[in-house]
N, C-alpha and C positions, 0 to 999 in steps of 0.2 A: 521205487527208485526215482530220484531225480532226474530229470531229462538234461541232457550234456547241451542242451542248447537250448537258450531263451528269447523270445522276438523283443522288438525294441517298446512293441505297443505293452507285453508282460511288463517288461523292465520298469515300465514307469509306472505301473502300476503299481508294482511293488516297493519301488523306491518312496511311493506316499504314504507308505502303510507298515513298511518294516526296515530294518537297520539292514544295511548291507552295504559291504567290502566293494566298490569298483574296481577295477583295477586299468588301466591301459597301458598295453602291452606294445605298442607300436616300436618300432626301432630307429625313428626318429624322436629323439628328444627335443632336437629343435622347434619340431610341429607342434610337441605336444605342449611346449613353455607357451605356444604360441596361442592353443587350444585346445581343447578337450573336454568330454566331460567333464561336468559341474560335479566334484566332489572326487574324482577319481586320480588314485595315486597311479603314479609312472612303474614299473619295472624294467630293468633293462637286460637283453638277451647276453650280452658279452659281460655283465656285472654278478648279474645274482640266477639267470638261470643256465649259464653256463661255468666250469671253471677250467677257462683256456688255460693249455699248456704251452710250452715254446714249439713246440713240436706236430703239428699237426698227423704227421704217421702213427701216434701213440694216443689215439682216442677221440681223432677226425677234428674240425676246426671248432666244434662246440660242445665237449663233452659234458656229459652231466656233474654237477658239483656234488659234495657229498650229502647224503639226505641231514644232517645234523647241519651244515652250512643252511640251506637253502631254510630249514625251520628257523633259523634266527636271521635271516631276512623275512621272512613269514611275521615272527613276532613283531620284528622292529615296523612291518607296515599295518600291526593292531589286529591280527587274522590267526586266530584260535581255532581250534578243532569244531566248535556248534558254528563258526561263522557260516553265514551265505555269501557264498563270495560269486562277484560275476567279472567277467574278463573283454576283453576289445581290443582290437588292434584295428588299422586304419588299410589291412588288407585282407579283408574276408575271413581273417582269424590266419593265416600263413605265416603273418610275420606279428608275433609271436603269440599271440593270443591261445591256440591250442595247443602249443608248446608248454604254456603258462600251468592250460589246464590239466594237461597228461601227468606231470609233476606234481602238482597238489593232489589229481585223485591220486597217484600212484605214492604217497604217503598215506593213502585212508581216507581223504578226505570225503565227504558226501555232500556238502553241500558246494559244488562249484559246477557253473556253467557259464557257456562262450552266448556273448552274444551274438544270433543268426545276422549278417549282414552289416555288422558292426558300426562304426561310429557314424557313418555317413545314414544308417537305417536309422538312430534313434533320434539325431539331427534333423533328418526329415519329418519325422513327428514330432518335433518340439523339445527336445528336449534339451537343457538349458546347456551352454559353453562356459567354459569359463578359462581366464588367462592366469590365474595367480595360484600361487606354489601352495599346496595340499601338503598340511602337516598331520601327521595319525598319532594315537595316540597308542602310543607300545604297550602290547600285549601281554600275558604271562607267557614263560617260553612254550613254546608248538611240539607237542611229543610228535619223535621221529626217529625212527631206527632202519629205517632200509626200505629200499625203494617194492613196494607189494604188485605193481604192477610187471608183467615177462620183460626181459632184455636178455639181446644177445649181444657177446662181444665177435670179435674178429674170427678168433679160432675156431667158433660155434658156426658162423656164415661160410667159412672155410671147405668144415666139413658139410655142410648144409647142400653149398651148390649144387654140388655131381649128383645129389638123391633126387629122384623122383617123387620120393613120399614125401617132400616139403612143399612148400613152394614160399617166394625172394620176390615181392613185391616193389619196384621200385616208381618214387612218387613224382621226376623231375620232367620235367617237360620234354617233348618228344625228343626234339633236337639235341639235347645232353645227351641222352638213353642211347638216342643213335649215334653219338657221336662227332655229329655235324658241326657242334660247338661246345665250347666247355670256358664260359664267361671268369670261372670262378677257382675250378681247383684245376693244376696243374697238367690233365691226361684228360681225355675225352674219351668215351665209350663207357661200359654197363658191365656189373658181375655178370660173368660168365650163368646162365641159368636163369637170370633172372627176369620180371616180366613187367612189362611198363604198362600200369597207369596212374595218368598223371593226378595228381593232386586236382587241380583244375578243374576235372570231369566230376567232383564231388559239388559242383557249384550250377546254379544257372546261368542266365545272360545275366542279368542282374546282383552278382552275386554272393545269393542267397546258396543257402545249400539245399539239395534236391529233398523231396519226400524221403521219409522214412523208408517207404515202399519201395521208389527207385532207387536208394540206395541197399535197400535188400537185395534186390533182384538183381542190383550190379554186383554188387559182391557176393553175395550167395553162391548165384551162378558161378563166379570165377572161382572163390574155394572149394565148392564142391564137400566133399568130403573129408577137405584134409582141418584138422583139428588148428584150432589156433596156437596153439601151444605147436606147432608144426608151419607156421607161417609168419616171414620175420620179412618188416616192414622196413624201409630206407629209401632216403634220398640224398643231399648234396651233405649234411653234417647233422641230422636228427632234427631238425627245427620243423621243416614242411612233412614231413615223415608224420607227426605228430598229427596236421590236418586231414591225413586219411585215416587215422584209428580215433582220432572222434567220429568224422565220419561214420564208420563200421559200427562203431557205439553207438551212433543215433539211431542207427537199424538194428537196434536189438541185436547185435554178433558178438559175440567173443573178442575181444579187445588181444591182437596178434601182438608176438614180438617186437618190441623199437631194437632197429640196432641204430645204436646214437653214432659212432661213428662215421655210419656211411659211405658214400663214398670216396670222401675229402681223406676218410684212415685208406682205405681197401685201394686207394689209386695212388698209394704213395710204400705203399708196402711190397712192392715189383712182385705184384699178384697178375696172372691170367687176366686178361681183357679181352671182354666182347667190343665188337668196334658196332 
């Protein structure tokens, strides 16, 4: 199996030696007109790997698009089922870079991985920028029939909370969890049950993301014995959510539940809140 993440010193290696899909994920578009990888097309989080509704109670602020949507944006940026595709965003892979990736593996894919320490790592080793618009060249369509990787929706988290034999991972930084602030969606506080750690703590000072190892033994330890299929992963709308089950993936674990939702659905559904 392919490792869910690649260093910037791999990347270049491989970019001299074989074809492969960039991709940068960042959610600034302005930065990216401005710079980016040499050869790497844009996707955008509110365009092609979400499909916003009016409504954010009905499926949180970023809900997933339909897997037949999202393959013909696949096609149209030249990225077929053998591709190698590698991905980047300009914040450690959070904003959206393993968003990116969670969705393409979770059609099948096998060849896609996040760059470790993203644009700013491969930049520091030289590797080339460039300011001008990246045109690809469209693909045959991308076979897709439904998303292969676990999701839970609302109802599922619902009854989930009150059980002891799950456990409700939530990924947002402390202050949201507690309640102290809530910058973004409308109520501050945490599902009732559920248990915070931060996306963040999958990172170094520099960061990179930690060892295989320490990411084992963070998360190991924490689930214990409860099956992944028994542990459903969230934060503010499924986007950073996404940054702790690559994470868990890079340690060799069981890739948990996404509930895409999140919070942004579950705090606007006049559900039980922990403060």
């Amino acid at each position: 199996m392919i490792s869910p993440l690649i260093t910037a010193k791999e990347l270049i290696a491989l970019s001299e030696n074989q074809n492969i899909v960039l991709i940068d994920a960042s959610f600034d578009f302005a930065r990216y007109q401005r710079e980016h990888l040499s050869g790497a097309l844009h996707v955008d989080l509110n365009k092609t790997l979400s499909q916003i509704e009016d409504n954010p109670a009905d499926g949180g602020r970023h809900p997933l698009p339909e897997p037949s949507a999202f393959a013909r944006s696949l096609s149209e940026m030249g990225i077929t089922a053998e591709s190698h595709v590698i991905v980047y965003d300009d914040k450690s892979a959070a904003m959206s870079a393993a968003r990116f990736w969670w969705m393409l593996k979770a059609l099948g894919h096998e060849k896609i991985q996040v760059l470790d320490g993203g644009m700013k790592a491969a930049i520091e080793l030289g590797y080339p920028v460039s300011d001008k618009k990246e045109t690809p060249d469209p693909a045959e369509p991308y076979p897709a029939e439904n998303w292969k990787l676990p999701v839970a929706d609302l109802n599922e988290v619902k009854q989930t909370a009150p059980s002891k034999a799950h456990k409700i991972i939530d990924v947002r930084e402390a202050e949201r969890y507690e309640g102290i602030k809530e910058p973004i969606d409308l109520i501050a506080g945490h599902i009732p049950g559920a248990d915070n750690i931060p996306f963040s703590e999958n990172l170094d000072q520099n960061g990179f993301f930690l060892s295989k190892d320490l990411l084992k033994a963070k998360y190991g330890k924490y689930l214990g014995e409860t099956p992944a299929d028994h542990t459903i992963v969230h934060c503010g709308s499924g986007v950073t959510a996404c940054h702790s089950l690559l994470a868990i993936s890079y340690a060799g674990l069981p890739i948990p539940k996404l509930y895409v939702g999140s919070w942004s659905e579950w705090s606007r559904n006049d559900l039980p809140i922990a403060p």
